[in-house]
MARPAFI-526526 format. One line per field, with one value per residue (C-alpha): x, y, z; residue number from 1. Coordinates in steps of 0.02 Angstrom, whole numbers. Layout:
east [X / ...]
north [Y / ...]
up [Z / ...]
num [NUM / ...]
# end
This chain:
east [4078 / 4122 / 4308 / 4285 / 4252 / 4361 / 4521 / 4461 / 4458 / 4629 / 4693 / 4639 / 4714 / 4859 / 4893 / 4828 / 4988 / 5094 / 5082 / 5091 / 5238 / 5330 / 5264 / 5217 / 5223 / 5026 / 4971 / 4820 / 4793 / 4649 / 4610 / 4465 / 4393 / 4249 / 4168 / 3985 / 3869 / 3682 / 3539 / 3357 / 3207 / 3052 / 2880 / 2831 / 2936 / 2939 / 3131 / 3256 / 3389 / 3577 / 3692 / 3886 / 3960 / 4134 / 4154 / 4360 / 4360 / 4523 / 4549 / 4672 / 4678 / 4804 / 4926 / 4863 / 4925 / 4902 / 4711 / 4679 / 4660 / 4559 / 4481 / 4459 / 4395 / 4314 / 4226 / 4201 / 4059 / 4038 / 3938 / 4026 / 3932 / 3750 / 3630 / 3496 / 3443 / 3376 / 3493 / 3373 / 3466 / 3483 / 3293 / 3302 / 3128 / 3062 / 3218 / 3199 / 3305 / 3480 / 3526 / 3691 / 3701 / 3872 / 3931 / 4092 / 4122 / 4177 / 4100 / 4199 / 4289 / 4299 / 4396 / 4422 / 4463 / 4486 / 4556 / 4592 / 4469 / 4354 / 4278 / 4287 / 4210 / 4205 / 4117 / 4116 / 4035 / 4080 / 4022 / 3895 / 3852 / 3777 / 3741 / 3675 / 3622 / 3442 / 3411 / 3588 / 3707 / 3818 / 3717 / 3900 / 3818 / 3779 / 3918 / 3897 / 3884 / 3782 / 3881 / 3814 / 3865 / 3850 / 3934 / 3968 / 4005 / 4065 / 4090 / 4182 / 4220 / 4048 / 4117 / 4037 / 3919 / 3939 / 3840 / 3831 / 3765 / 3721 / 3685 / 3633 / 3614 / 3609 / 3593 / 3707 / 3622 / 3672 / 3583 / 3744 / 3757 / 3718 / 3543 / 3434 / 3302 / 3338 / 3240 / 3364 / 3507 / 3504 / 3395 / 3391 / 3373 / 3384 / 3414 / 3471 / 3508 / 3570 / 3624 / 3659 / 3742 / 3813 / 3876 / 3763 / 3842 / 3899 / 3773 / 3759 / 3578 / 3564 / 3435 / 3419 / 3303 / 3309 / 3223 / 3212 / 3149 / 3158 / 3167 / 3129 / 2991 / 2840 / 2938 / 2974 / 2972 / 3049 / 3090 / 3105 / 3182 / 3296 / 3384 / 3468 / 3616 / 3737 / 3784 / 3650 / 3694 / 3740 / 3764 / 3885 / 3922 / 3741 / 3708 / 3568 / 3436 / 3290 / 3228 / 3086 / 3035 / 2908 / 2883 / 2778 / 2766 / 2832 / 2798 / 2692 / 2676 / 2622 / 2426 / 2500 / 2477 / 2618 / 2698 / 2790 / 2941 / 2997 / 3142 / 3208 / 3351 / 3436 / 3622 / 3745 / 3941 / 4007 / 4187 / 4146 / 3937 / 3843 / 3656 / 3540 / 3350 / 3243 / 3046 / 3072 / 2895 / 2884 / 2682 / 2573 / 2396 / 2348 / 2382 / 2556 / 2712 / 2847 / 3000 / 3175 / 3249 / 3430 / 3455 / 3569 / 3414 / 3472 / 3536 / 3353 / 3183 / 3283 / 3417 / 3275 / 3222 / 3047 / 3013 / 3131 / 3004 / 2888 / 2712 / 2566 / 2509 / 2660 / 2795 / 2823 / 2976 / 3027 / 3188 / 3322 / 3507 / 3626 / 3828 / 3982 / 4136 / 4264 / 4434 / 4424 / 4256 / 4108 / 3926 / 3769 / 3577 / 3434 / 3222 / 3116 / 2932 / 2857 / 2674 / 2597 / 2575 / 2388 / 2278 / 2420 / 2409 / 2542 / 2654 / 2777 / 2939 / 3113 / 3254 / 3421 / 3621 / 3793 / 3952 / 4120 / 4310 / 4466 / 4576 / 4724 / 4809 / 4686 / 4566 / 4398 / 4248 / 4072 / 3922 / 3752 / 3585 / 3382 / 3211 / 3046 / 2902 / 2782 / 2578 / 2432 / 2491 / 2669 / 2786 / 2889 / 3077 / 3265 / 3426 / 3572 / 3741 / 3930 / 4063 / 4262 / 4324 / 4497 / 4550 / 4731]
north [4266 / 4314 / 4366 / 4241 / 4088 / 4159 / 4147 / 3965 / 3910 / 4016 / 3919 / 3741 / 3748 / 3814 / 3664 / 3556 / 3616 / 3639 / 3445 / 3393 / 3498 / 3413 / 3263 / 3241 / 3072 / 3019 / 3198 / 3156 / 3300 / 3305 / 3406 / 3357 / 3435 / 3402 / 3491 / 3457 / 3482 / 3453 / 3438 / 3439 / 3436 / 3438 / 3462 / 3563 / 3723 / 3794 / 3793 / 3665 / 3692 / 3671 / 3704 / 3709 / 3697 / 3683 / 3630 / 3620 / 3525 / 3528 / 3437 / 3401 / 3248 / 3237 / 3084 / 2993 / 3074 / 2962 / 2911 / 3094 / 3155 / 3316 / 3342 / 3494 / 3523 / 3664 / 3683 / 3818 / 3799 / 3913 / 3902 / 3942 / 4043 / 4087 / 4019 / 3956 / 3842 / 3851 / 3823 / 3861 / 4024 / 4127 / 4148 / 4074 / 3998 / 4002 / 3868 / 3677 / 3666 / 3594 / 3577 / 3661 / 3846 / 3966 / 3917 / 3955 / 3862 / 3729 / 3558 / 3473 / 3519 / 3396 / 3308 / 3124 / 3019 / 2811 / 2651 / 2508 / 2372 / 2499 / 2628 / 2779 / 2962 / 3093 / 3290 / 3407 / 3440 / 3275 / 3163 / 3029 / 2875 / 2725 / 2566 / 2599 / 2788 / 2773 / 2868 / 2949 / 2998 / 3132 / 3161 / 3153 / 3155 / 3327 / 3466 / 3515 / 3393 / 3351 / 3357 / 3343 / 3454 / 3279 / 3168 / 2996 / 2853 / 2668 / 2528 / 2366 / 2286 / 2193 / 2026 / 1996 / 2130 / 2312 / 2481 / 2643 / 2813 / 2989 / 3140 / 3260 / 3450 / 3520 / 3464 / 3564 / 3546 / 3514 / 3711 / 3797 / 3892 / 4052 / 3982 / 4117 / 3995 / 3967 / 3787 / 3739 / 3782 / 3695 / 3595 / 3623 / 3441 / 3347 / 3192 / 3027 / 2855 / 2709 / 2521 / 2357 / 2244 / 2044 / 1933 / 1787 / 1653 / 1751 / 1885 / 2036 / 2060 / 2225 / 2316 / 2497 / 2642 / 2837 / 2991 / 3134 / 3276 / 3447 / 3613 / 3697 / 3632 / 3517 / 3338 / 3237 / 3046 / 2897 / 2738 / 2550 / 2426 / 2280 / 2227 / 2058 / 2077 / 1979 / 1818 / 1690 / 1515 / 1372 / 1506 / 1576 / 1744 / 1794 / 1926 / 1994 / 2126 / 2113 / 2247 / 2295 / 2465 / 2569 / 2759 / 2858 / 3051 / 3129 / 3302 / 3406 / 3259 / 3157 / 3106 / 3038 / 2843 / 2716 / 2690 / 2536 / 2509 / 2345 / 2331 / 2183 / 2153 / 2021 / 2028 / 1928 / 1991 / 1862 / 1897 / 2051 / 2071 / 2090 / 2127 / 2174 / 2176 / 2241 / 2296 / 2434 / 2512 / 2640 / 2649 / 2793 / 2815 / 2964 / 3100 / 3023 / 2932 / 2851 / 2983 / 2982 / 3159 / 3149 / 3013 / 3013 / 3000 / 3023 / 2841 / 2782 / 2780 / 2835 / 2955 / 3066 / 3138 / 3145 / 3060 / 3131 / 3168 / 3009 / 3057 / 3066 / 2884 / 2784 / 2730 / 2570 / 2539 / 2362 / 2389 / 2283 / 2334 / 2270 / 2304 / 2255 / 2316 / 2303 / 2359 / 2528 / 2550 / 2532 / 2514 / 2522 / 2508 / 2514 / 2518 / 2572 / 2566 / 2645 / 2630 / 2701 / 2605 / 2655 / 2612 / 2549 / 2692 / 2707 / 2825 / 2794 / 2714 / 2775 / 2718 / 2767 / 2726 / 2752 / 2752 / 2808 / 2761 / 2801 / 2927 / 2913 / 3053 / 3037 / 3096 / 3013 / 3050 / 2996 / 3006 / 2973 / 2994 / 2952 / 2968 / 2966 / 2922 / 2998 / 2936 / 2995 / 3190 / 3167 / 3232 / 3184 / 3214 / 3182 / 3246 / 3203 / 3239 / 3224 / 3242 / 3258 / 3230 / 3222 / 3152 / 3196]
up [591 / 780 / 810 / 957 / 812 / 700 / 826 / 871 / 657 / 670 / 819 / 747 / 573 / 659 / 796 / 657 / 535 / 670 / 723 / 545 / 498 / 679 / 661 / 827 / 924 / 957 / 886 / 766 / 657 / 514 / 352 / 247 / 104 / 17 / -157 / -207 / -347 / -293 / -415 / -361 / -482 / -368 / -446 / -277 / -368 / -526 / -525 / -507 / -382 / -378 / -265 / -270 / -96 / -45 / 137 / 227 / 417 / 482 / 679 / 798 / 917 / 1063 / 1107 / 1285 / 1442 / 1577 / 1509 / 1460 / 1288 / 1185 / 1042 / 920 / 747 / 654 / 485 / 354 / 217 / 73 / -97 / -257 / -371 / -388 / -256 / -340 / -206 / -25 / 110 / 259 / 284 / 141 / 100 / -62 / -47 / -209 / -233 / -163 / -10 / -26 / 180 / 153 / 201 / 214 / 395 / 516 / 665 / 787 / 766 / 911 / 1058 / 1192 / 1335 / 1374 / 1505 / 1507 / 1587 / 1508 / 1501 / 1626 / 1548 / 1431 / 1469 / 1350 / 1395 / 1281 / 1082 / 1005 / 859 / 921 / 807 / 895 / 803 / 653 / 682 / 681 / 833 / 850 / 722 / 647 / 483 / 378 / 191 / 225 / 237 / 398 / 531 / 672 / 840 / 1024 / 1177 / 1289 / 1421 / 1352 / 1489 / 1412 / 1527 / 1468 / 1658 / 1670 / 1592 / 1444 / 1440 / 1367 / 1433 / 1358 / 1430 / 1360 / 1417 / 1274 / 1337 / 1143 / 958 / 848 / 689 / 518 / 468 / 547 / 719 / 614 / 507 / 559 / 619 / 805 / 779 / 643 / 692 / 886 / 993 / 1162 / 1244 / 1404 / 1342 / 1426 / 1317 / 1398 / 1283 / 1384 / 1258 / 1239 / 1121 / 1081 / 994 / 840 / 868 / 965 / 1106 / 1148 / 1254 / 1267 / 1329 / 1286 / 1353 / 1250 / 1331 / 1204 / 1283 / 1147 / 1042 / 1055 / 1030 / 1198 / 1194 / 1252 / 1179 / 1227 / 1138 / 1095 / 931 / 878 / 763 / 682 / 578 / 530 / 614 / 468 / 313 / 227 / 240 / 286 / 402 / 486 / 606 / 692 / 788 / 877 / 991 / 1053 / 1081 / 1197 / 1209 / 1364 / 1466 / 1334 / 1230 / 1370 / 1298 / 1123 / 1099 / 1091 / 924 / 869 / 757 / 681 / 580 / 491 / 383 / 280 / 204 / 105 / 43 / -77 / -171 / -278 / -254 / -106 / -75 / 55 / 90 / 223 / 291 / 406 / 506 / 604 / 671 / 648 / 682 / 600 / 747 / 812 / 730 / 786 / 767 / 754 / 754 / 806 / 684 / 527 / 427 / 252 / 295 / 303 / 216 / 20 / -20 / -70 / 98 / 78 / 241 / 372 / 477 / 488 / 391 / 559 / 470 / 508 / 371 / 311 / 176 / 103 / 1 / -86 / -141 / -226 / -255 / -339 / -351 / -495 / -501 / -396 / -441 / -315 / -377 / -279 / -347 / -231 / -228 / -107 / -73 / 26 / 114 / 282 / 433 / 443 / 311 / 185 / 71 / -63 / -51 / -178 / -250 / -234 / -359 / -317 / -401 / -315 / -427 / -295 / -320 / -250 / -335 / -234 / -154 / -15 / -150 / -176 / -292 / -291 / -390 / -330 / -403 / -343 / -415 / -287 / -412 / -273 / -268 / -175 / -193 / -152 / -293 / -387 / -355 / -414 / -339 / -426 / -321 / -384 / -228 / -236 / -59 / -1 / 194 / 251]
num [1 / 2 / 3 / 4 / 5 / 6 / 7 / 8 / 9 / 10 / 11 / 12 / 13 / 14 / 15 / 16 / 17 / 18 / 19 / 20 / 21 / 22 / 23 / 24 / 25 / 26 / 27 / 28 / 29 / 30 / 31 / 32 / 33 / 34 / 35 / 36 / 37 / 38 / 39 / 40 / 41 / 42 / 43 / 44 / 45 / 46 / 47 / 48 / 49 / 50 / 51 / 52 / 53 / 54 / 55 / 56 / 57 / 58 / 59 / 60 / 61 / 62 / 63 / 64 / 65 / 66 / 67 / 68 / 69 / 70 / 71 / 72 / 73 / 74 / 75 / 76 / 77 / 78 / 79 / 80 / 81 / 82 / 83 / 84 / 85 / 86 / 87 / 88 / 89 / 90 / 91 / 92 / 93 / 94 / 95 / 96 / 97 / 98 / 99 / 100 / 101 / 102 / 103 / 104 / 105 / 106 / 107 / 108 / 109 / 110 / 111 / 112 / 113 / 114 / 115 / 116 / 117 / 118 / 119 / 120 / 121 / 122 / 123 / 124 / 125 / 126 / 127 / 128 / 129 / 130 / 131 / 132 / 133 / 134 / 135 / 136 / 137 / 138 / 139 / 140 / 141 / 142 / 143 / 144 / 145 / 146 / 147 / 148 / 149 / 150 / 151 / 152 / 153 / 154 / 155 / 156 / 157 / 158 / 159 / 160 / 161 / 162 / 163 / 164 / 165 / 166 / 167 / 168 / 169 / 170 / 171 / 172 / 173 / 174 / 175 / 176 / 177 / 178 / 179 / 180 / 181 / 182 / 183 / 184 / 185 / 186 / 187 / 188 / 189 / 190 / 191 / 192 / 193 / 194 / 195 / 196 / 197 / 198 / 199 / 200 / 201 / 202 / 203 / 204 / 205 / 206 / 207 / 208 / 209 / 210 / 211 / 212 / 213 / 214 / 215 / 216 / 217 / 218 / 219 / 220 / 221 / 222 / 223 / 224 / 225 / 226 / 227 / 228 / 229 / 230 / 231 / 232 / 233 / 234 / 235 / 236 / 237 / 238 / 239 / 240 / 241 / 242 / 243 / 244 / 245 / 246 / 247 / 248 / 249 / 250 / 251 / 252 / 253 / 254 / 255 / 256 / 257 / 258 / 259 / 260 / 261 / 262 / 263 / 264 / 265 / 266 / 267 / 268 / 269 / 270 / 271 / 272 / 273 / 274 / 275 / 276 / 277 / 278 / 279 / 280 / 281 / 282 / 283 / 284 / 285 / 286 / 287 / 288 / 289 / 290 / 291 / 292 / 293 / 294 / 295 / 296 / 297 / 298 / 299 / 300 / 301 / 302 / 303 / 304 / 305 / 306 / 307 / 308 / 309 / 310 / 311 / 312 / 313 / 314 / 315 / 316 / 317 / 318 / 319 / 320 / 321 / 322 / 323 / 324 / 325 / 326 / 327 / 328 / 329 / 330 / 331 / 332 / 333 / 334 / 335 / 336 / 337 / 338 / 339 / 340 / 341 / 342 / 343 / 344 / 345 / 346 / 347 / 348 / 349 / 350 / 351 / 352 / 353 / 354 / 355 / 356 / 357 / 358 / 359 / 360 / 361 / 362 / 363 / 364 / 365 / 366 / 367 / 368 / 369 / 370 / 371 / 372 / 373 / 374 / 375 / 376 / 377 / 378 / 379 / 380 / 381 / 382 / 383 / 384 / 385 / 386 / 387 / 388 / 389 / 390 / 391 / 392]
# end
């Protein structure tokens, strides 16, 4: 670790304690840590792996001056005991990867500036997660976080509409600063995303278009597209998403055909169940797919991962949840299956259970576990994770 990141982690945890020890008026100090136990039997490797990760975050957050505020957190991962598993950086490849390698650094350090009922700016490496973090997100199941070195621009004095603007100069990616694979551990972007957004009766119409031009590797593309969102008219406590987009490749990707994606979604949250079901596609024809790299994508397409980059065939995934909770606990089961966009072929089923609760204290624990029955020559794999987190 640089002496340069080392004062900065230094500097953080100490403004952090200082302003919780003073209690400062409108100072918003943060500590979060967060143990895991991963599990992953893959039928790709020989050996299972599993990883044992401990990761501390601890951020500050200043009162408003006048419309001005900052921003500054930093994180520290480390595993605990052996390393039988692959965390993209410590060349343990015989070892399926577990996306969580040893890491020192600063995940957010940024300035803002707003008016009331006008707009809010924000410059500096920041947390980004826009609507449901398919194309943008912060990636927060893994230990290290995805943060943006951007310029975010939000405009609320257009009545009743809404606009949002990015400008993404870098990716810092979820493999640490330090991975020693330049690809992994940044992306070098220049990468605009605009949203135009209104209510609708008791839904939401937004409109929005992104250009995502890489600097670094072969991946430029733009998007187009609009989403509905919100409740259904006449029901009770239904929700739903429709969706609908299209991709084309940009500067080096300029030849590729357009790719569609279609996403629909219907929800209901009664006293102590709720459910969900959906048919998400994103089109493929074989040389081309539709792609969505800056996403949260452990969010999407089964807590497996076998699809976080979209197969060159297109993806298509119908799945159905359902949840409960009694007393503190909260239960989740959920089925995918999956199929590809050209051709139909099967690609497999994903089964997956959540058990989490509240321990108080701050203190939370979790248990989640999914099988991908793979088909066609895709494995078969399970990860099984257990999580204590505490938030202060």
């Amino acid at each position: 670790m640089s002496t340069l990141i080392r004062h900065a982690l230094i500097l953080a945890l100490a403004l952090s304690t200082s302003a919780i020890a003073s209690n400062g008026e409108g100072w918003q100090p943060t500590l979060d840590l967060r143990y895991r136990l991963e599990r992953v039997d893959d039928d790709r490797f020989a050996e299972d792996a599993t990883a044992s990760t401990l990761r501390a975050r601890v951020g500050l957050t200043s009162p408003d001056w006048s419309g001005w505020r900052f921003g500054l957190t930093a994180h520290a991962n480390r595993h605990i005991g052996s390393q039988d598993f692959n965390s993209t950086a410590n060349g343990r490849s015989r070892f399926p990867v577990v996306a969580d390698p040893d890491d020192e650094n600063i995940s957010e350090a940024w300035i803002a500036y707003s008016r009331p009922d006008a707009f809010q700016l924000r410059a500096g490496r920041q947390r980004l997660a826009e609507d449901n973090m398919r194309y943008i997100g912060h990636v927060g199941f893994r230990q290290l976080e995805q943060t943006f070195d951007a310029v975010a621009l939000d405009l609320d004095a257009l009545g009743d509409w809404q606009f949002g603007l990015k400008w993404l100069d870098r990716a810092n990616r979820i493999f640490g600063p330090s991975n020693p694979n330049d690809l992994l551990a940044e992306a070098e972007l220049n990468a605009w995303m605009g949203t135009l957004s209104r209510p609708v009766g008791g839904s939401v119409l937004a409109l929005y278009a992104h250009r995502i031009a890489y600097d670094d590797r072969p991946a430029s593309h733009r998007n187009l597209g609009l989403r509905l969102t919100g409740a259904l008219p006449r029901t009770e406590r239904f929700s739903y998403r429709l969706e609908f987009a299209r991709q084309d490749g940009i500067r080096e990707l300029d030849a590729v055909d357009d790719q569609i994606y279609f996403h629909g979604r219907i929800a209901q949250k009664l006293e102590a169940w709720h459910w969900f079901a959906g048919h998400e596609r994103l089109g493929g024809d074989g040389g081309y797919a539709f792609q969505t790299p800056l996403a949260t994508l452990h969010a999407f397409n089964g807590w497996t991962d076998q699809f976080l980059a979209t197969p060159a065939d297109g993806l298509v995934d119908t799945y159905a949840a359902a949840g409960t909770k009694i007393g503190e606990w909260i239960g989740l089961l959920k089925l995918h299956d999956f199929r590809s966009d050209r051709g139909s072929t099967d690609y497999g089923r994903e089964y997956g259970v959540m058990l989490k609760r509240p321990l108080g204290a701050g203190l939370a624990f979790e248990f989640k576990g999914a099988l991908f029955d793979g088909t066609h020559g895709r494995p078969d794999v399970s990860k099984l994770w257990f999580t204590l987190s505490g938030h202060w």
